[in-house]
N, C-alpha and C positions, 0 to 999 in steps of 0.2 A: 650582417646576416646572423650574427651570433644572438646579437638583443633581439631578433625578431624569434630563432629558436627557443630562447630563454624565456621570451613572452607563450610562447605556444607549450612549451613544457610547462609552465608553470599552470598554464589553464588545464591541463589532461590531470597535474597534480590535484589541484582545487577541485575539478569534477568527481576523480576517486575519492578523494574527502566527504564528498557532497552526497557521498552513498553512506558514508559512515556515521557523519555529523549532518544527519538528514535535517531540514529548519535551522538549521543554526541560524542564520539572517534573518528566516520570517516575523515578521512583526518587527523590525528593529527600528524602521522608521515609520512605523505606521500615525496615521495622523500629517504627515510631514504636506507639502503642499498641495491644500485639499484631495490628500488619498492620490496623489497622481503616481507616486513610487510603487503602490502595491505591489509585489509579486513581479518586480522590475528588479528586488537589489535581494535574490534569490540569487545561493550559492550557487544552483545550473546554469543560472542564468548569464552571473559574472563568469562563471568559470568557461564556458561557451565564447563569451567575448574573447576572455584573454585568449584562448589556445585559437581560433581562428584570425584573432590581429596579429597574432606572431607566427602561424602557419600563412596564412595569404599574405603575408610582406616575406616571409621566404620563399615561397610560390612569385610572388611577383619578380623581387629579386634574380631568384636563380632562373628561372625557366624565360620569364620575358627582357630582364635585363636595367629593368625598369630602375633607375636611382633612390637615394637610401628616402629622401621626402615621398617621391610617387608610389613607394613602396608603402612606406606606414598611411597613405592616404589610402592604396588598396586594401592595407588589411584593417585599417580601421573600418571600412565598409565591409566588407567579409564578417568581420568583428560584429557590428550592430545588426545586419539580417542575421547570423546565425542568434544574435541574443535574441531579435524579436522571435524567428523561429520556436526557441527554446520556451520564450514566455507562454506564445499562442500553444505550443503541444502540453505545457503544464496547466495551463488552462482549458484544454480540449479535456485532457484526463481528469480533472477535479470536477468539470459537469457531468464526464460520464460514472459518475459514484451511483452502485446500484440502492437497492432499499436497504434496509435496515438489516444487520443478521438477527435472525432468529431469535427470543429470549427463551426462559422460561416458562412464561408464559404461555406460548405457540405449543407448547406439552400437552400441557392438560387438553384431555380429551381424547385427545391419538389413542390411536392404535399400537400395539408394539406384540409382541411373541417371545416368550420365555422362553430364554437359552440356559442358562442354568438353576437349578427348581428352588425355590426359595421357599425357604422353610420359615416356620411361626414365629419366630423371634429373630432373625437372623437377615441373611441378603443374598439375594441374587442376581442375576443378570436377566434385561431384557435386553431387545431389537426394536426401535421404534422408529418409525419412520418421520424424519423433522426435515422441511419443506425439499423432500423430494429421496431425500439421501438417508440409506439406515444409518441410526446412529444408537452405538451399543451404551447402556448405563445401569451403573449399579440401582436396586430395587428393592424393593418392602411391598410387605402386602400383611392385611391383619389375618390373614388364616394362610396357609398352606396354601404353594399353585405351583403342580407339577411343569417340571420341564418341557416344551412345546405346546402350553396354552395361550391362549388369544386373552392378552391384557388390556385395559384402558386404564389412563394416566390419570389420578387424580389430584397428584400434589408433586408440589418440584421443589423440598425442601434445601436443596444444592445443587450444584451445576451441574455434579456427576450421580446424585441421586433423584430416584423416583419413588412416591408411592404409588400401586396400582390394583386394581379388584380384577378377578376374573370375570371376561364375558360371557354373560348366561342366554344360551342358543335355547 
């Protein structure tokens, strides 16, 4: 009972790890027999095996009575559905990746609202709206634009800055 404990701590160990040293395995064998390993020798993956073949041979063990072979025969099968589990859910998640975030790009043009006034030489703050969500960034503009005017983004010389001209109503 003790090696089947020891197997099942050891996989809870390997899974905490597998948050820290996220990829560590991906790609280690990649290429190996025509791609059949891919995303099979993933740290969730193993570490899923082990803590369920050493939990379901103590499960089987203790609760059904089951001997030390029919036990590691249950938790090896415990063992390999919860690793295919883990593959298909890591696989469900890496199709569901949305579009692209946002660049720089996606800027220019927008809209945004002056929150603090930017003067002639100097920076300010706008609001501008980037797909969907305000997002606040430092600002230029080549003349004066008081505080609470309606800007458009001309230029996205850095992440966190903008240049922008006042809209003429």
């Amino acid at each position: 009972m003790a090696w089947f404990l020891g197997l099942g701590i050891t996989g809870v160990v390997l899974l905490a790890l597998s948050l820290v040293f996220d990829g560590l395995l991906d790609g280690v064998f990649d290429g190996a027999p025509g791609g059949g390993l891919d995303g099979w020798l993933s740290l969730p993956v193993i570490a899923g095996f082990l803590a369920m073949t050493g939990f379901g041979g103590v499960i089987a063990r203790a609760a059904l009575g089951v001997p030390f072979a029919g036990a590691a025969g249950v938790g090896a099968l415990t063992g390999v559905g919860t690793a295919w589990l883990t593959y298909r859910f890591g696989r469900a998640l890496m199709r569901g990746q949305t579009a692209l975030a946002p660049t720089g790009n996606d800027l220019i043009g927008a809209s945004g609202k002056v929150v603090t006034a930017i003067p002639a030489d100097g920076f300010g703050e706008v609001i501008v709206r980037l797909a969907g969500q305000p997002a606040k960034f430092a600002a230029r503009a080549t003349a004066p634009v008081a505080r609470g005017a309606e800007v458009w983004v001309e230029a996205v010389p850095s992440a966190s800055c903008v240049l922008v001209r006042p809209v003429d109503r």
